[in-house]
PDB file of N, CA, C and O in Angstrom:
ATOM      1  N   UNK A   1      -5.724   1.109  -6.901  1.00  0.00           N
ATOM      2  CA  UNK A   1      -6.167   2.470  -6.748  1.00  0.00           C
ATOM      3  C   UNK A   1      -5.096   3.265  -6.018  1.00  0.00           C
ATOM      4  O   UNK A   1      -4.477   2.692  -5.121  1.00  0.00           O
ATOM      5  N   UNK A   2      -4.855   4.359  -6.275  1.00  0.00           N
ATOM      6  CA  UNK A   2      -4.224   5.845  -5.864  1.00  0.00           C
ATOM      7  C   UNK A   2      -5.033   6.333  -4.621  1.00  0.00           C
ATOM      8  O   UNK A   2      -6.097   6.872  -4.925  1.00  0.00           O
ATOM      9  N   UNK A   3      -4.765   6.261  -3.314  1.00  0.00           N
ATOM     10  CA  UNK A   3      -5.153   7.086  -2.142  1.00  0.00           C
ATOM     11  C   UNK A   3      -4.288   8.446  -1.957  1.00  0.00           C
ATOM     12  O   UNK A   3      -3.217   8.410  -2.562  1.00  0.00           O
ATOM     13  N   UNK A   4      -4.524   9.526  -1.304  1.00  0.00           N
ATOM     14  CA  UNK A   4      -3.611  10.513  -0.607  1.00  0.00           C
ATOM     15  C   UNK A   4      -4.021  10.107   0.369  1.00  0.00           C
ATOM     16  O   UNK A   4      -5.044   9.500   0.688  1.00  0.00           O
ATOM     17  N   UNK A   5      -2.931  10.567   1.012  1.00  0.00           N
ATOM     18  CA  UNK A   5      -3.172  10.821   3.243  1.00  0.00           C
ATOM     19  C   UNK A   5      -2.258  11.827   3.183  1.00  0.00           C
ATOM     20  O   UNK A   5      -1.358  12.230   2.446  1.00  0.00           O
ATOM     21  N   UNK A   6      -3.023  12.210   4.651  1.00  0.00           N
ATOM     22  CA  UNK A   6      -1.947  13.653   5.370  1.00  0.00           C
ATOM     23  C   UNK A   6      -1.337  12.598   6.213  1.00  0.00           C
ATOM     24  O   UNK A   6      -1.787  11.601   6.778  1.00  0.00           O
ATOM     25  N   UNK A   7       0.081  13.258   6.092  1.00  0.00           N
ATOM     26  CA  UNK A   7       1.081  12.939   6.762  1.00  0.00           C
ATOM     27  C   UNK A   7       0.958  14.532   8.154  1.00  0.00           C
ATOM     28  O   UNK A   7       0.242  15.530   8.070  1.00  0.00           O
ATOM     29  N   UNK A   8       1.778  14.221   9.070  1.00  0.00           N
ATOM     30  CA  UNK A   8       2.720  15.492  10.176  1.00  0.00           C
ATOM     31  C   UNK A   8       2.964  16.760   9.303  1.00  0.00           C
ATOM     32  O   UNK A   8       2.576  17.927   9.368  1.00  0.00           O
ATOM     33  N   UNK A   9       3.869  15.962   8.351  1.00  0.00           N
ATOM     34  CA  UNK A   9       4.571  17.301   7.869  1.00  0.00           C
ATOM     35  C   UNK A   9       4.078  17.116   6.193  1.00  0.00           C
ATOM     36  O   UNK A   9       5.018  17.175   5.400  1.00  0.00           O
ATOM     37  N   UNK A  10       3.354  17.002   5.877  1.00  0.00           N
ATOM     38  CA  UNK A  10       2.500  16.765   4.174  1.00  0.00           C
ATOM     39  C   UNK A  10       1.721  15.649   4.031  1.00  0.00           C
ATOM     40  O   UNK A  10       1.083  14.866   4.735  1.00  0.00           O
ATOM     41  N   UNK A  11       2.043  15.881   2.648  1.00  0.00           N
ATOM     42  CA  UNK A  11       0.846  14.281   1.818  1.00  0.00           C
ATOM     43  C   UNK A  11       1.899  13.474   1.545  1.00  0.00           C
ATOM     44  O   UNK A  11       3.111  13.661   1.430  1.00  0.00           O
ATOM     45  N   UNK A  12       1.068  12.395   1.455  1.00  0.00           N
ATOM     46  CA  UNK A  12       1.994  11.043   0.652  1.00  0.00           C
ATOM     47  C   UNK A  12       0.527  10.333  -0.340  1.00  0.00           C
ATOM     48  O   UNK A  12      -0.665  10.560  -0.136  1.00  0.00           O
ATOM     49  N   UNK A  13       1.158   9.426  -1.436  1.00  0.00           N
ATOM     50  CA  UNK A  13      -0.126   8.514  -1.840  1.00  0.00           C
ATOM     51  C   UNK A  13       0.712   7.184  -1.231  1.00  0.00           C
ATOM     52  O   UNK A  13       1.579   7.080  -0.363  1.00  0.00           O
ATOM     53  N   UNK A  14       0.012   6.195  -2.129  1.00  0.00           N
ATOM     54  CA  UNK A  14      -0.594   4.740  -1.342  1.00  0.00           C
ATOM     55  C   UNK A  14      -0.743   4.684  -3.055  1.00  0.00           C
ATOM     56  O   UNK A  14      -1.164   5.622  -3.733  1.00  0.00           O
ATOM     57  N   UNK A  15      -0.317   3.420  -3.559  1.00  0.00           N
ATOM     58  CA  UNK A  15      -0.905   2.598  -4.641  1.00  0.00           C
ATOM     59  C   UNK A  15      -1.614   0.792  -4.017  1.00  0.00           C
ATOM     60  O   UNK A  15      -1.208  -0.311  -3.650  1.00  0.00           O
ATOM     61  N   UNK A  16      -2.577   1.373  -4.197  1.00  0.00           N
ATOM     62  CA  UNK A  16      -3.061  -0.422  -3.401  1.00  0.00           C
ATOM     63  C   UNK A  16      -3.955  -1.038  -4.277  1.00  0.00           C
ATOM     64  O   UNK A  16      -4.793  -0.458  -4.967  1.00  0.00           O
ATOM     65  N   UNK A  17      -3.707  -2.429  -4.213  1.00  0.00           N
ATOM     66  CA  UNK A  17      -4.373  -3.824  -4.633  1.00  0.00           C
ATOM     67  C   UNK A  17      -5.883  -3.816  -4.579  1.00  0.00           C
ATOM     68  O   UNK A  17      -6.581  -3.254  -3.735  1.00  0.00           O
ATOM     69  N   UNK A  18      -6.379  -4.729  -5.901  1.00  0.00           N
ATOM     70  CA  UNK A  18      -7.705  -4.946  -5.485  1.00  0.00           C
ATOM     71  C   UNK A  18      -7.980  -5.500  -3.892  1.00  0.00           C
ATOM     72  O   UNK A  18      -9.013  -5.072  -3.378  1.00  0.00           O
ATOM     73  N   UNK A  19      -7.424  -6.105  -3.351  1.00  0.00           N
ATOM     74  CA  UNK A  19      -7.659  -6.672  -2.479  1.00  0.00           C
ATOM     75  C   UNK A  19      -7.120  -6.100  -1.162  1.00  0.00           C
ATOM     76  O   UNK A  19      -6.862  -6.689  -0.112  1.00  0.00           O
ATOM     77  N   UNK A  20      -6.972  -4.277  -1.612  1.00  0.00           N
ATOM     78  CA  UNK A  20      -6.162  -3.623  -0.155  1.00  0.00           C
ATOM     79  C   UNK A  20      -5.212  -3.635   0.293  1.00  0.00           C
ATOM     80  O   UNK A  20      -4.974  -2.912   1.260  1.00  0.00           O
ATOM     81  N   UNK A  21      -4.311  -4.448  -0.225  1.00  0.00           N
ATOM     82  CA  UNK A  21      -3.034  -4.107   0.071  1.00  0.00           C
ATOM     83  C   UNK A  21      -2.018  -3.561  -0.592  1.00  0.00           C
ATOM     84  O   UNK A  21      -1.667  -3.884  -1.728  1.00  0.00           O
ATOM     85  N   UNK A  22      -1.419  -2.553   0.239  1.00  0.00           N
ATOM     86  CA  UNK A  22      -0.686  -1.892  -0.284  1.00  0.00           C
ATOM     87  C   UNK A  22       1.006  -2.226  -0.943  1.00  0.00           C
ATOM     88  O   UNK A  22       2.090  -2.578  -0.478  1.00  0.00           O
ATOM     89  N   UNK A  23       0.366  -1.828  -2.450  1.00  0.00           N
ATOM     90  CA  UNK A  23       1.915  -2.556  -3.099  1.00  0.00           C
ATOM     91  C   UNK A  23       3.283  -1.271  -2.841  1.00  0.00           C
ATOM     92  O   UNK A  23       4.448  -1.559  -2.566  1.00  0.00           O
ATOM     93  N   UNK A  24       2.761   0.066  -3.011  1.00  0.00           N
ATOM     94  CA  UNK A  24       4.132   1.082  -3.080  1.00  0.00           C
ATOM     95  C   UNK A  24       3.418   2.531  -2.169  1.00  0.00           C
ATOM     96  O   UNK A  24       2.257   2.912  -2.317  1.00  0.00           O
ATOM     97  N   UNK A  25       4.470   3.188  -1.210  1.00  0.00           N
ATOM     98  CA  UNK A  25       3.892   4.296  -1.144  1.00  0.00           C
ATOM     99  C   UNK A  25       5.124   5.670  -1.792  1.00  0.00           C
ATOM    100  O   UNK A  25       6.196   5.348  -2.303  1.00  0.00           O
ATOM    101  N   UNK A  26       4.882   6.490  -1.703  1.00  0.00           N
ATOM    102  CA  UNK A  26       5.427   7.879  -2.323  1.00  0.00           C
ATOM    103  C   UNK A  26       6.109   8.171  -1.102  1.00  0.00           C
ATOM    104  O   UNK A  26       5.992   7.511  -0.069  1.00  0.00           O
ATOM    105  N   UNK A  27       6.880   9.260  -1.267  1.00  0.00           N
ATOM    106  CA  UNK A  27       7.933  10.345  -0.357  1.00  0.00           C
ATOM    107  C   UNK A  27       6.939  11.161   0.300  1.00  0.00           C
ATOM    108  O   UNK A  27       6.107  11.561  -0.514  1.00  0.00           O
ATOM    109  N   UNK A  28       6.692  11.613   1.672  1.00  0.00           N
ATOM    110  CA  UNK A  28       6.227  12.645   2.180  1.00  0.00           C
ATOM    111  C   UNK A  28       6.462  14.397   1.019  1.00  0.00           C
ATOM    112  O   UNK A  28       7.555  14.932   0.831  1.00  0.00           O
ATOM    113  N   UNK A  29       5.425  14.789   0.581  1.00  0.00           N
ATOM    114  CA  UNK A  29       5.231  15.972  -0.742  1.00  0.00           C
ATOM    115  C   UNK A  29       5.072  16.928   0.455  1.00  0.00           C
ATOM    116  O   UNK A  29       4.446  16.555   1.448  1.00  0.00           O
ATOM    117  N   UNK A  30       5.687  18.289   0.374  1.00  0.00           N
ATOM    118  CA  UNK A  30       4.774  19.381   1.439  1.00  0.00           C
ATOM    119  C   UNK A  30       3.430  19.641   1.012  1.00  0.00           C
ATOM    120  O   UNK A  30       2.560  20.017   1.797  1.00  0.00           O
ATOM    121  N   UNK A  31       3.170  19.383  -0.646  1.00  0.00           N
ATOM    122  CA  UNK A  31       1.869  20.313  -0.852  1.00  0.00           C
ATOM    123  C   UNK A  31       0.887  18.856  -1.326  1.00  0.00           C
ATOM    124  O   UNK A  31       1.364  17.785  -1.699  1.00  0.00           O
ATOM    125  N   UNK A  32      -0.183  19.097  -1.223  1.00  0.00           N
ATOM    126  CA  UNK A  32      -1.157  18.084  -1.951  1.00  0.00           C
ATOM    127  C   UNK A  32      -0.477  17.858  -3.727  1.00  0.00           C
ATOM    128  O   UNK A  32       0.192  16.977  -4.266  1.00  0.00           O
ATOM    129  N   UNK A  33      -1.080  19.170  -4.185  1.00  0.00           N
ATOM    130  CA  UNK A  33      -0.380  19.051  -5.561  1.00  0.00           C
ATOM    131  C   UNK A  33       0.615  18.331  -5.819  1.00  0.00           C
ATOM    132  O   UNK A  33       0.592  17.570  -6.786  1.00  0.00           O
ATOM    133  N   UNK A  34       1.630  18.426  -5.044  1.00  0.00           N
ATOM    134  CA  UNK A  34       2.834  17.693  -5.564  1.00  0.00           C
ATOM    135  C   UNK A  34       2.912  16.284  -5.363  1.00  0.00           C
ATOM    136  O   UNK A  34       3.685  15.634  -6.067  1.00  0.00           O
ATOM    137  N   UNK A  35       1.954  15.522  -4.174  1.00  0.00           N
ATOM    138  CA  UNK A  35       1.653  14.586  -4.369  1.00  0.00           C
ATOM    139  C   UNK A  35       0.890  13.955  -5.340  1.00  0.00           C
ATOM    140  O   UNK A  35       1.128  12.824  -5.764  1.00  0.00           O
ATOM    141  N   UNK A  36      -0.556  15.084  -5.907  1.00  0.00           N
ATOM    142  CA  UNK A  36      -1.276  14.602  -7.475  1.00  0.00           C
ATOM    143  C   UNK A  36      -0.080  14.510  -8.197  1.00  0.00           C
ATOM    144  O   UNK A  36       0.119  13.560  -8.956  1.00  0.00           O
ATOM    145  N   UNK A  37       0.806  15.485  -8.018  1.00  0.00           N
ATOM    146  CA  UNK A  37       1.949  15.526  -9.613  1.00  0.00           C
ATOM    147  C   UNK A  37       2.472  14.092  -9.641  1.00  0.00           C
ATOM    148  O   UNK A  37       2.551  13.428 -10.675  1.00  0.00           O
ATOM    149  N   UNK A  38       2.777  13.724  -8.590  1.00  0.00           N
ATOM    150  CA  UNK A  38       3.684  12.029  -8.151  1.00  0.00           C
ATOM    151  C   UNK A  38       2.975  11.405  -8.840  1.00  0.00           C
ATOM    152  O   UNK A  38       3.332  11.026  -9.955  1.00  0.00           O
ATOM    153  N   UNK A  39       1.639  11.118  -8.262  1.00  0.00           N
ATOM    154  CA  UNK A  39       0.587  10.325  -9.006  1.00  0.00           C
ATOM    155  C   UNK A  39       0.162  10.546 -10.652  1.00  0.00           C
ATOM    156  O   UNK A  39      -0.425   9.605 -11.186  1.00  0.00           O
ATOM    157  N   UNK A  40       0.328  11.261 -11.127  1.00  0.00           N
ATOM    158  CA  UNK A  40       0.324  11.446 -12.518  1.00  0.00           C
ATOM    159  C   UNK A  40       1.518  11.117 -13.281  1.00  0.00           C
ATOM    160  O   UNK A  40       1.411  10.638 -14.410  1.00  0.00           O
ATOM    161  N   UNK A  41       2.768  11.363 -12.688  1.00  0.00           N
ATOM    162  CA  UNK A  41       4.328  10.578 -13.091  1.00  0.00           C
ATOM    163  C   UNK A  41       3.869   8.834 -12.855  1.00  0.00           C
ATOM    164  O   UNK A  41       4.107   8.109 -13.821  1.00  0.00           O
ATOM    165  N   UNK A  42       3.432   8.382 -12.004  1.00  0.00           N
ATOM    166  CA  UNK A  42       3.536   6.860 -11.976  1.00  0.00           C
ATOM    167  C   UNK A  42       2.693   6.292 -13.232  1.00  0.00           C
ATOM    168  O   UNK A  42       2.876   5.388 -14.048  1.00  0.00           O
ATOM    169  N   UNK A  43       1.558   7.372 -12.969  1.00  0.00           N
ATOM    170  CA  UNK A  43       0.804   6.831 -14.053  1.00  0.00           C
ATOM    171  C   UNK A  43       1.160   6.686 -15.762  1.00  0.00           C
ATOM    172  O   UNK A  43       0.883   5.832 -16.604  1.00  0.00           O
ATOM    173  N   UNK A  44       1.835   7.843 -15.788  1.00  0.00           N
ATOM    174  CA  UNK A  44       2.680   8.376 -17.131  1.00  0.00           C
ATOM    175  C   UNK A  44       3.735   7.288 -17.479  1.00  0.00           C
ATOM    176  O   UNK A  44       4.103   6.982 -18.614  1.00  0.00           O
ATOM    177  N   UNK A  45       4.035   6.910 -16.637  1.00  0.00           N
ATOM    178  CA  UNK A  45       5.949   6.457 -16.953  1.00  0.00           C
ATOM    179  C   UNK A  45       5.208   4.274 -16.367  1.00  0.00           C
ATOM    180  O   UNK A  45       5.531   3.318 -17.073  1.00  0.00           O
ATOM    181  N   UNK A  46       4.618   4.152 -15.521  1.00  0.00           N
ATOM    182  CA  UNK A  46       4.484   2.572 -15.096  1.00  0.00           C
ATOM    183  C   UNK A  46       4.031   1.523 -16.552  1.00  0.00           C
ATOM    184  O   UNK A  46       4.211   0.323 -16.758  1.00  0.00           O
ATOM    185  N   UNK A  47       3.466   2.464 -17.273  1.00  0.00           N
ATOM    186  CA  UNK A  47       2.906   1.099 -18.295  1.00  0.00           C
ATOM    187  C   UNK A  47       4.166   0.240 -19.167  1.00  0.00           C
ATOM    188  O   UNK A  47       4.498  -0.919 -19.418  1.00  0.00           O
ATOM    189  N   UNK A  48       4.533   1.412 -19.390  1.00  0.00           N
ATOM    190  CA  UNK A  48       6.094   1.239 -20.044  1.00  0.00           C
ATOM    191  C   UNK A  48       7.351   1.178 -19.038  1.00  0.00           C
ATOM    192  O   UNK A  48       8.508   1.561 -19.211  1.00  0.00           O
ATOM    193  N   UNK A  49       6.830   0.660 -18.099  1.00  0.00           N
ATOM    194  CA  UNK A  49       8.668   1.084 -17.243  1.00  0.00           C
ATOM    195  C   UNK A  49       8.947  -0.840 -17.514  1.00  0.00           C
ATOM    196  O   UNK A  49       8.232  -1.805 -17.244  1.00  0.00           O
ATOM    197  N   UNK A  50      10.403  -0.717 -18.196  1.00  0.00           N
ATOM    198  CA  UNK A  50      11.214  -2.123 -17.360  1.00  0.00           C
ATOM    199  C   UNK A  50      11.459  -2.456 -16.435  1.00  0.00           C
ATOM    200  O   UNK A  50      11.914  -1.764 -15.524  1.00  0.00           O
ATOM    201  N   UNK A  51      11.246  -3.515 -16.413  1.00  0.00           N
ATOM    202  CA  UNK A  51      11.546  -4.937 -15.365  1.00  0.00           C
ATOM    203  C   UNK A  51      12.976  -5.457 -15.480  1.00  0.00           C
ATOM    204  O   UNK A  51      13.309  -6.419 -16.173  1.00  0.00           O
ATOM    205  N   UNK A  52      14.053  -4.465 -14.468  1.00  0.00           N
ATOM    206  CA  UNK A  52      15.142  -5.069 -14.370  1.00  0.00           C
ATOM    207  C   UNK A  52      15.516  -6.333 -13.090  1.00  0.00           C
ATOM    208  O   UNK A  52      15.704  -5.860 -11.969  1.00  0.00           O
ATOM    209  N   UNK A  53      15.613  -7.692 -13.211  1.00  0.00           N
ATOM    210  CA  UNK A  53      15.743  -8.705 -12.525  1.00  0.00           C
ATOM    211  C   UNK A  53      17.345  -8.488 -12.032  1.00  0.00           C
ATOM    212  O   UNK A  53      18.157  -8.784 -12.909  1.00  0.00           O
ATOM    213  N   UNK A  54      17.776  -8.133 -11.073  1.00  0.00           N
ATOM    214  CA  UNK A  54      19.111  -8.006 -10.306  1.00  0.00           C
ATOM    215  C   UNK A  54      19.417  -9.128  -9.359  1.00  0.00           C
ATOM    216  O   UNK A  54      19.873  -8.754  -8.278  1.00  0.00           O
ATOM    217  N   UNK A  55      19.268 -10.418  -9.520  1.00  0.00           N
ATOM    218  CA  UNK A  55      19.053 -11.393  -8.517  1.00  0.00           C
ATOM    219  C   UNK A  55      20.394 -11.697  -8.836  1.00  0.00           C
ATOM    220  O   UNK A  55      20.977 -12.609  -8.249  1.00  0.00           O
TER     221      UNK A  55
END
């Protein structure tokens, strides 16, 4: 699931695990919106993103 939080100085999201833990968070956004916008890019672009292995 997708959380927002207020940050000091804006929003950020949170992508977290069934089990609560948190796998990725976002950049501090000034506006809410631009944090939904973030969250609608991950969603848009993650199903299809590659898996580059750099080991």
């Amino acid at each position: 699931m997708f959380e927002i939080l207020k940050a000091s100085t804006g929003y950020f999201w949170r992508l977290k695990a069934n089990n609560g833990e948190t796998l990725c968070h976002s950049e501090v956004y000034t506006t809410k919106q631009s944090a939904q916008n973030g969250i609608a890019a991950v969603k848009q672009v993650a199903p299809g993103a590659p898996v580059y292995d750099r080991t």
